[in-house]
Each structure stands twice: as structure tokens, then as C-alpha cells.
C-alpha positions in Angstrom: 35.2 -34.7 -22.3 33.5 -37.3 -20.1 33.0 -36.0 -16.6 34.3 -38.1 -13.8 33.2 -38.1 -10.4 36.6 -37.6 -8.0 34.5 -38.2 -4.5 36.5 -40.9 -3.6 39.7 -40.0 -4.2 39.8 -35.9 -3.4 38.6 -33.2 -1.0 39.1 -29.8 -1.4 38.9 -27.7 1.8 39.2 -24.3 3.4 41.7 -23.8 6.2 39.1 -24.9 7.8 36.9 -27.8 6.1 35.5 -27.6 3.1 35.0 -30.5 1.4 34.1 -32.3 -1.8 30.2 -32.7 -1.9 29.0 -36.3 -3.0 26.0 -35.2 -5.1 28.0 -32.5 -7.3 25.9 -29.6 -9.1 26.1 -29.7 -12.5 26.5 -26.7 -14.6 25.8 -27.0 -18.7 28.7 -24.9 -20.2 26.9 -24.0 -23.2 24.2 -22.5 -21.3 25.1 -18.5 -21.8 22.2 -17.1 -19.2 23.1 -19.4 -16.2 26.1 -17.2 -14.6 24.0 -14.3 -14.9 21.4 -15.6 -11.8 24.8 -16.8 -9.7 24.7 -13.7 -6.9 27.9 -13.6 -4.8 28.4 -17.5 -4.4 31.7 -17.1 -2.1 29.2 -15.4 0.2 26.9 -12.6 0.8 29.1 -8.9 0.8 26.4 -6.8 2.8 28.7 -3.8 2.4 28.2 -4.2 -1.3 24.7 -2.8 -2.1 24.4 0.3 -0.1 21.9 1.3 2.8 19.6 -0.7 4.3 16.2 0.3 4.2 14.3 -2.2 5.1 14.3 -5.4 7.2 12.8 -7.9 9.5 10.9 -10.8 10.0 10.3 -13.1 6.8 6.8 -14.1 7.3 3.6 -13.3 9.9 3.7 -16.1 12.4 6.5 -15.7 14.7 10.4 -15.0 15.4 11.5 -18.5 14.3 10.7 -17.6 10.3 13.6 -16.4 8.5 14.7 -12.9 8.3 15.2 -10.3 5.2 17.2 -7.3 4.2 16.2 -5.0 1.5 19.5 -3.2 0.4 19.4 0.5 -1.4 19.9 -1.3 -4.8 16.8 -3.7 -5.2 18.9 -6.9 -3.4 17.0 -8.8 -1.5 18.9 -10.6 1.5 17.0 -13.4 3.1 19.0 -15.6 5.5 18.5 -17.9 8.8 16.6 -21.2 8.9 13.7 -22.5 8.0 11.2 -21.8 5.2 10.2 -19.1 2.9 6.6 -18.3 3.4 4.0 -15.5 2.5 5.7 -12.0 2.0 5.2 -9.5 4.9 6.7 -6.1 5.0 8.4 -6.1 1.0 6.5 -4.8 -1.8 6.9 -7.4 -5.2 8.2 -3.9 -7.0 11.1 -3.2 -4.5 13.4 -5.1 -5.3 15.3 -7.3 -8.5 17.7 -9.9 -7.6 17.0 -12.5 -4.4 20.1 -14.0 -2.8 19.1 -16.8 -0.2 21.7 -17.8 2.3 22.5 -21.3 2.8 20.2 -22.9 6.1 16.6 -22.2 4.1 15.1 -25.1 3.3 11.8 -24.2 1.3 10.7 -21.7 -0.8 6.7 -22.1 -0.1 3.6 -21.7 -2.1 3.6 -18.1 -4.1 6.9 -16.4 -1.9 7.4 -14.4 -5.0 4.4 -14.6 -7.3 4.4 -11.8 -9.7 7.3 -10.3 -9.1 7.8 -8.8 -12.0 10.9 -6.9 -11.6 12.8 -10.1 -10.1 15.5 -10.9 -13.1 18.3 -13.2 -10.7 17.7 -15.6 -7.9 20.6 -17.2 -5.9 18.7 -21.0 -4.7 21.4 -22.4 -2.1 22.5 -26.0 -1.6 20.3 -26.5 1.6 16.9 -25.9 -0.4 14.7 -29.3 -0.9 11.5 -28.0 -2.3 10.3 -25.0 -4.7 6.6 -25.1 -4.0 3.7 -23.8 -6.1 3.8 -21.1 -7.6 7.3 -19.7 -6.1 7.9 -17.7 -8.9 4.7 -17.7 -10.7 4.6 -15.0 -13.2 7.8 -13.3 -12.6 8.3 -12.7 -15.7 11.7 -10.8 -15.5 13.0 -13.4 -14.4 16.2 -14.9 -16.9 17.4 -17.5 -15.8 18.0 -19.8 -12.5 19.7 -22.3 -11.6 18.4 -25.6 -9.4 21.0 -27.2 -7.2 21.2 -30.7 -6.6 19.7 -30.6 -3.2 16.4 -29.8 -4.9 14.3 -32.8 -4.8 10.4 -31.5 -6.1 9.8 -28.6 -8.2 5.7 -27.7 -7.2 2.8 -27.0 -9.8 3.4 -23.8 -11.4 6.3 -23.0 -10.1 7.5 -20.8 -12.8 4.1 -20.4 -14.7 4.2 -17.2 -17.0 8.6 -16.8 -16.6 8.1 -15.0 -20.2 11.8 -14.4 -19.9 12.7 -17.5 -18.9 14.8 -19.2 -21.7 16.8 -22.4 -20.0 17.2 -23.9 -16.6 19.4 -27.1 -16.1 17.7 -29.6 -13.9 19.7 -31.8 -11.7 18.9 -35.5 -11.6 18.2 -35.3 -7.7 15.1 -33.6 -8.6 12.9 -36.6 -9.0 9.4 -34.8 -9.2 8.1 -31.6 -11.5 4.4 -31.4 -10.7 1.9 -30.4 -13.3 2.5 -26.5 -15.6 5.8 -26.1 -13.0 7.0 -24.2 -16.5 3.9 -23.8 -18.0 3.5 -20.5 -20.4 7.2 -20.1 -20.5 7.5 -19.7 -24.2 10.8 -19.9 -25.1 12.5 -22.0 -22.6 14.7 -25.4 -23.0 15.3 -27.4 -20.0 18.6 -29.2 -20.3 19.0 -32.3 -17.9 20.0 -36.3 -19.0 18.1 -38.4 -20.7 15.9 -40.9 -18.2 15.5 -38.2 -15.7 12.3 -36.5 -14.4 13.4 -33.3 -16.7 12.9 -35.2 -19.8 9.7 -37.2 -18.7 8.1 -33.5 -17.7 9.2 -32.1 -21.1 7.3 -34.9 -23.2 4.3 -34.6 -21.3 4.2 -30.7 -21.9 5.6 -30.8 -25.3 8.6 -28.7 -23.7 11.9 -28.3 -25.1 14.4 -30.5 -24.1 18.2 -30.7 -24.3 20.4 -33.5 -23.5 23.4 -32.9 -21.2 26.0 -34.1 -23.2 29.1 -36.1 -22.4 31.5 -33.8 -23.9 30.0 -30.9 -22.3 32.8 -29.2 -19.7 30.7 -29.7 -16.6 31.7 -28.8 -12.9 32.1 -31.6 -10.5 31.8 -29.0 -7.3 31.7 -25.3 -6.6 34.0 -24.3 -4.0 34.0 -20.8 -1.5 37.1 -18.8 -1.1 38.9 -15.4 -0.5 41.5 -13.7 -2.2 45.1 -14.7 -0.8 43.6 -17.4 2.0 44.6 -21.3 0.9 42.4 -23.8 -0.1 43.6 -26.8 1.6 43.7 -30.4 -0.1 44.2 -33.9 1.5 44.1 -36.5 -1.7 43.6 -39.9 -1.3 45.7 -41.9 -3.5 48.1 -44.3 -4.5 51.9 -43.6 -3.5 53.0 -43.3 -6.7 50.3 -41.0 -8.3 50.9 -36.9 -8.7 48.6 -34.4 -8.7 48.1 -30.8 -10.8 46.2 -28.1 -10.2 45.6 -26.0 -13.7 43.8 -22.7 -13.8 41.6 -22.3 -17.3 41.9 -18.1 -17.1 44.7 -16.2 -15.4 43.3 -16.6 -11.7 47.1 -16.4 -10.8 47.0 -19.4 -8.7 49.7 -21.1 -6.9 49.5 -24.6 -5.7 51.7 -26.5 -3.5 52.5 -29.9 -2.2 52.2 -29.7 1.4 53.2 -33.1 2.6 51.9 -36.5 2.7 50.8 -39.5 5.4 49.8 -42.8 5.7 47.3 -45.2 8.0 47.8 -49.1 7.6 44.8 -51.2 8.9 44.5 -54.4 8.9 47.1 -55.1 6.1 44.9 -52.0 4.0 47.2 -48.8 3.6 45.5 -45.5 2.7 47.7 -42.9 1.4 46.7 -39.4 1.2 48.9 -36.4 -0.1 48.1 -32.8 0.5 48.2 -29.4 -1.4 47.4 -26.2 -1.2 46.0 -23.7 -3.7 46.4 -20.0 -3.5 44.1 -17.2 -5.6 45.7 -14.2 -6.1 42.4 -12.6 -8.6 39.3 -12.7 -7.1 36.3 -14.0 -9.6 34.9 -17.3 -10.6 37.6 -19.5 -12.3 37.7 -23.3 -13.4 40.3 -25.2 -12.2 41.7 -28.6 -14.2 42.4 -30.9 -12.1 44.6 -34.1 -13.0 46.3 -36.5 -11.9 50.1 -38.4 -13.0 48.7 -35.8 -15.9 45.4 -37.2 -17.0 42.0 -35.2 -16.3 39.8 -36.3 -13.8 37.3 -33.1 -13.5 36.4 -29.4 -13.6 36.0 -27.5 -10.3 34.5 -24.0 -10.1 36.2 -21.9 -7.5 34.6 -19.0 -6.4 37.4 -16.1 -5.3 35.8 -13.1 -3.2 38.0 -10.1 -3.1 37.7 -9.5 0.9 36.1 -12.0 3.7 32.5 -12.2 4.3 32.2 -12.0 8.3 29.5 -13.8 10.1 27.9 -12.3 13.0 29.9 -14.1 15.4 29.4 -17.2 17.6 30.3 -16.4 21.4 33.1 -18.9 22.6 33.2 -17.8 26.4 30.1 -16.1 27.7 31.2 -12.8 29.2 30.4 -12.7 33.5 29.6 -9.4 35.4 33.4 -9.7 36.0 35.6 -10.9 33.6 35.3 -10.5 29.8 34.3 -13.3 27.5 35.7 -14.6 23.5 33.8 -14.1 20.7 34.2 -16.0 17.1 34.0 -14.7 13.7 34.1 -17.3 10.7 34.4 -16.1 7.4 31.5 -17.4 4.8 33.6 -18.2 2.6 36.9 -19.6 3.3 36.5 -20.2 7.2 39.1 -18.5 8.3 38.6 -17.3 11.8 39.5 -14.6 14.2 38.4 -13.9 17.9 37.5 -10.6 19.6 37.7 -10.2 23.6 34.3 -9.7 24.5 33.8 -6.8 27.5 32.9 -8.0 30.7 28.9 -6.9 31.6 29.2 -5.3 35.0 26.6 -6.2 37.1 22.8 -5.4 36.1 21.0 -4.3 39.4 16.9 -5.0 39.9 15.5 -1.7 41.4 16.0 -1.2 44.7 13.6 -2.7 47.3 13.0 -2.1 51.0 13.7 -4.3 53.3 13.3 -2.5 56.6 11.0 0.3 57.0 12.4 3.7 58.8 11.0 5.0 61.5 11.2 8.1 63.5 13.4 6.5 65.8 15.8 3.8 63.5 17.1 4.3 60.3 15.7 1.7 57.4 17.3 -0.6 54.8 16.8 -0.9 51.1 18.7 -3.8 49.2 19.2 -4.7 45.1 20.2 -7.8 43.6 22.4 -8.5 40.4 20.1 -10.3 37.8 23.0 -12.4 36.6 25.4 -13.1 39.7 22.8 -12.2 42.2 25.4 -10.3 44.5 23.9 -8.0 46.8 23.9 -3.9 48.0 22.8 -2.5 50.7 21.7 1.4 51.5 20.4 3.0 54.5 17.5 4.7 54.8 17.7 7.8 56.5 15.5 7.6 60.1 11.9 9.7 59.2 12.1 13.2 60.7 9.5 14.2 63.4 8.3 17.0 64.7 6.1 18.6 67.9 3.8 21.4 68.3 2.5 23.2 71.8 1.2 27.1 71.5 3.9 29.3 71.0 2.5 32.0 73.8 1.1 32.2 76.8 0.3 34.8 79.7 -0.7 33.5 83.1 -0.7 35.9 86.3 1.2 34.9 89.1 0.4 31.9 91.5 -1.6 30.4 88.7 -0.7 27.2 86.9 -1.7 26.0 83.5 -1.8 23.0 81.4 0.2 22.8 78.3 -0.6 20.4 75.6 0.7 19.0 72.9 -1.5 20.1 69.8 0.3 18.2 67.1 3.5 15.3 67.1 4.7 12.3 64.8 3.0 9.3 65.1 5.0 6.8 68.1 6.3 9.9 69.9 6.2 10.4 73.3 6.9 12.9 75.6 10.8 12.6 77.1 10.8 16.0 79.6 9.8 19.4 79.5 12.3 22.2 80.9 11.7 25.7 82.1 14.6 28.2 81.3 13.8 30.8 84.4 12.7 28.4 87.4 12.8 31.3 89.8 9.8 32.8 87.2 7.8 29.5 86.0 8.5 26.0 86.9 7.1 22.8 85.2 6.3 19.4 85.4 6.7 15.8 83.9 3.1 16.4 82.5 3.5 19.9 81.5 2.1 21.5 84.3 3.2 24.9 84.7 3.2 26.9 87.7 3.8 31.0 87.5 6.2 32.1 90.6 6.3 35.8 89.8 6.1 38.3 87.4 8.7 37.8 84.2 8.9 35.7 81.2 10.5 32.0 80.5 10.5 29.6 78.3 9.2 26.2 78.6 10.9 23.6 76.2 9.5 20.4 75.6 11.5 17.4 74.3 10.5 14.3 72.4 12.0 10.8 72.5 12.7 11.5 68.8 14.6 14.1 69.4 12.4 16.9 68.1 11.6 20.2 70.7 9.1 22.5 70.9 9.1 26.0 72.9 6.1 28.0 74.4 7.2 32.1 76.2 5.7 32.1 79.1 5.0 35.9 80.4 3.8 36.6 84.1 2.0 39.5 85.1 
């Protein structure tokens, strides 16, 4: 069956978008290790292998690296942006399948030399370069496939893949530096004829395989849950009629959804529009054809429950009101929102603003980091205190002195007070004067506030 490209003339999309790809991956049908290596294409499940018990930061030189998760059963997550560098944190024996998430671009020089125990490797469709020695002497590994955003397969890339029996090579790969294969015994690379596949595997007296004509190859791989549509807009001519055939039973249902129309400039485009419905979860080839003749294979790949990402806030959440938050499935973009809870504020410590003193009361204020609203607390005025002796015996017609022997610091004298005139009296300065025999008390009393009390006996 010769494969024909459908680019121009269909898109298949999630509820979302999702559309055709123009540089297809290619899949040789006769190939019976390839769908071995394909780990959870409709999307990473990371409730699906158990505890995690390890993770971090991809790498040794900063946040911006990609990050990892090392799952109870020997998968190895590695997801975010960027490249692929030196291993930090996972031992080469932990762990024996590697799925990458879609966003990493590179797999650098010797990410996963020797490791030996590595059988499946999921490369996404954002990857451009598999550097030197990637996978250098892995020599569990099976089987991998390269997608056609791969453009340069580095020098030893998979030197000593013992295992390693076939690997398809897209044409977009347009360099395979020296040994990338080297001391793989028993591998055939399949890939057309004029391409940089064949031109490597004459110079290193490799086997080679032609991708033949009449092989069923797959035009595009397509994401999707189980029970959400994959939505279709055709372009076409009015007249034509598309079907949607399953080759296993996928129990799909497909459904003309309507049609429309743009004229411009005397040009009409006419699209119609369908839906297709998975009731089995899997992997499943679809036919697809059109007024009954076959333009191409699809692979649809069905996961049994959505894949949540970890959310993209919509409406930041304030100290006081709440905020939206955005979920996207992985694989078929369907999306829900959660109500985010509103912060309340976040206070800095507190800080005074106005001392106390024994007189006034003081001030301490905070600020909200995030609105910047401001509190206020009192602080209480500082307590004080004053001293004189306690006792004192004078005879009668004397006067004595009585001084203050200890006070808080600003205080002053406000009065002192005798409780028995008739016995001693006192001044403004503390001077006391004994009248006649008896006993009294002399009081003195601060501006603060505070008092103090001598007994004053007369003999």
C-alpha cells in the first residue's frame, strides 16, 4: 500500500487542538521490537508505577536543567525543558525504562552511558539531537525508536547496544556521526534508500533495510482518552465523504459534525467536520478514506483515564479574593478549573515605630508583603518605680532629709505627703520636720505615677 501524505487535506484534533503534524513519524510495520520501547505515548500516568523514591534536579548546574522522578518500579520520569546532561542523584542500576516528556530538546554527551539495565526509552517529538555516547553501552537496551524531529545522531551514540537488533531512522535525521551503532552486532537499520541511514550503513558495513512502499506505515500518532472525542475539521471538496475504519475492535464511533465554507477572492475552501469516539483504551490504527478510497494509516493512542498536568493559574489568587486555576489533560486537552483559595494576608514581623516610655505608651506596626495593608499595636507605657528608706526615727523638733535612693530614668519628683501632720510634716524637697512624739508616714509621688513610703517614728 503506497503511503500518502493527508497534510493538506486533514487535521485531526483533541477538543482542544491537536493537529496533523507536517513531518509525520514513520513506523516500519514489520519491525516486531519497536512497540516494545513506546512507554505511555497518550501521556505519562504517574499513578501508574508506584512510590516515588527519588527526585530532583536533572543535572549539577542550576534550577533551569530538567527535573526527574524515579518511580518504585525502575521508571525513570524526566520532564520540563531543556537538555539532558550529566546524571546527578540516579544510580545507572536503578532503574529500566526512561520515558522523556515532550519540551526536552537534547539528550547530551554520555546521559545514560552504561546503563546496563535500561531495556525501553520513550525519545519525544521535541528532541533535535542524541549526542555522543547517549546510550553508549546500554546493552539492555532492545529497541528505540527515533522521531522525525531528530536531526543528528552523535558519535557513539549507541556503541556496544549488544541487544540492539533494529531501529528505523527518519529521513529528517540528516547526520549519523562516526560508530553512532558501532559494536551493535545484530542490528538492521531500516530507513529509504538515498537517506543518511543508508549512506551510514555502507560506510560501516551495517545492515540495511529498505522501507518499503507496501509497508502499512503511520502517517501520525495521535493522544487521547477513553470516551473524550477527537475532533476533525477536513478540508475538501463539497462532494467528497469521509470514513473512519478501526483495524482491531477499538469500538470507535465517528460522526459527521457539520460542515462550512469561506469564499475569497472567487477561491472557496470547504471543510467538513467529524468526530471520533474510543470506547477501548490501547493503541489502535485507524483507516482512513475518503468517497471510499485509502488515503493513510493513523495510530491513535487511547489512555484509559486523563493524565492531569500540574495546572497553569488563570487568575492569580489576592490576600482577598480567591483565584482560577487550569488543569489540561496530556492527552486529549480536555480541561477543568479549580477555585483557587484566597492567601490572606502574609504579615512582615512586627516593627516599632515609637518607643514607650515611662510616661506614653509606644507603637509597633507590620506590613502585608503582598497588599502592603497595615496594623497597628500599642505598646504598653514602661513601668517605673521609686525607692526612699523604708524607716526612720528622728526625736522631736528635729528635721531630716529624705532622699531618693533609686527611680526610673526621666522621673521626677511630683509631691511628697505626710499622713499625720499634727506628728511630722514635710516639704516640696522632702524635708521632714518631727512635731511630737508618734509615728507617720511620709509618701512620695512620682510624675510616673509610681509611690514610695518611709514610717516615720518620733520619740
Amino acid at each position: 500500500m503506497k503511503k500518502r501524505k493527508l497534510f493538506n487535506s486533514i487535521c485531526l484534533a483533541t477538543a482542544m487542538s491537536l493537529t496533523l503534524s507536517l513531518f509525520p513519524l514513520e513506523i516500519h510495520a514489520e519491525s516486531s521490537n519497536q512497540e516494545e520501547v513506546v512507554l505511555e505515548e497518550s501521556g505519562f500516568d504517574e499513578n501508574a508505577h508506584g512510590k516515588v523514591i527519588k527526585e530532583g534536579i536533572w543535572g549539577d548546574s542550576g534550577s533551569d536543567q530538567p527535573k526527574y522522578k524515579l518511580y518504585g518500579d525502575g521508571v525513570l520520569y524526566i520532564y520540563g525543558e531543556g537538555v539532558i546532561g550529566n546524571r546527578v542523584g540516579v544510580n545507572e542500576n536503578e532503574f529500566n525504562e526512561v520515558y522523556i516528556e515532550d519540551g526536552i530538546l537534547e539528550v547530551n554527551d554520555g546521559a545514560f552511558y552504561e546503563c546496563k539495565n535500561l531495556k525501553k526509552v520513550r525519545i519525544p517529538n521535541s528532541m533535535t539531537n542524541i549526542g555522543e555516547s547517549a546510550f553508549s553501552c546500554c546493552s539492555g537496551l532492545t529497541s528505540i525508536i527515533i522521531p522525525n524531529s531528530v536531526t543528528n545522531i552523535g558519535s557513539q551514540a549507541f556503541y556496544g547496544c549488544s541487544s540492539l537488533t533494529s531501529i528505523s531512522i527518519p529521513e529528517s535525521v540528516t547526520s549519523i556521526e562516526r560508530d553512532a551503532f558501532g559494536n551493535c552486532r545484530r542490528i538492521k537499520i531500516i530507513g529509504k534508500i538515498g537517506s543518511e541511514a543508508e549512506k551510514y550503513c555502507k560506510k560501516y558495513k551495517v545492515n540495511f533495510e529498505e522501507m518499503k512502499s507496501d509497508d502499512i506505515q503511520i502517517s501520525n500518532t495521535f493522544n487521547g482518552c477513553k470516551g473524550s472525542p477527537f475532533n476533525l475539521s477536513v478540508s475538501c471538496k463539497e462532494s467528497d465523504d469521509f470514513t473512519f475504519e478501526c483495524t482491531d475492535n477499538c469500538g470507535m464511533e465517528s460522526k459527521y459534525t457539520g460542515h462550512s465554507s469561506i469564499i475569497a477572492g472567487g477561491i472557496i475552501s470547504y471543510s467538513k467536520n467529524y468526530s471520533l469516539t474510543f470506547k477501548t483504551a490501547g493503541e489502535h490504527i485507524i483507516s482512513v478514506r475518503r468517497n471510499g478510497a485509502l488515503l493513510e494509516n493513523d495510530k491513535v493512542i487511547v489512555a484509559e483515564n486523563h493524565a492531569w498536568d500540574s495546572g497553569k493559574i488563570e487568575n492569580k489568587p489576592t490576600c482577598t479574593k480567591s483565584g482560577k486555576k487550569k488543569f489540561t489533560c496530556l492527552n486529549c486537552k480536555t480541561s477543568y478549573t479549580e477555585t483557587v483559595p484566597y492567601t490572606g494576608h502574609s504579615y512582615s514581623e512586627w516593627a516599632i515605630t515609637k518607643k514607650p516610655t515611662i510616661f506614653k505608651n509606644g507603637t509597633q506596626t507590620r506590613k502585608c508583603i503582598n497588599c502592603r495593608k497595615k496594623e497597628n499595636k500599642t505598646i504598653a507605657k514602661l513601668k517605673s518605680s521609686v525607692s526612699i528608706k523604708k524607716k526612720v526615727t528622728v526625736k522631736a523638733g528635729r528635721t531630716i532629709q529624705l532622699k531618693i535612693t533609686k527611680k526610673s530614668k526621666g522621673d521626677k519628683i511630683s509631691k511628697f505627703t505626710s499622713s499625720n501632720k499634727k506628728v511630722v510634716t514635710v516639704n516640696s524637697k522632702g524635708k521632714v520636720t518631727a512635731k511630737k512624739k508618734g509615728k507617720a508616714k511620709i509618701t512620695v509621688k512620682m510624675k510616673s505615677g509610681c509611690k514610695a513610703t518611709c514610717t516615720v517614728t518620733v520619740k
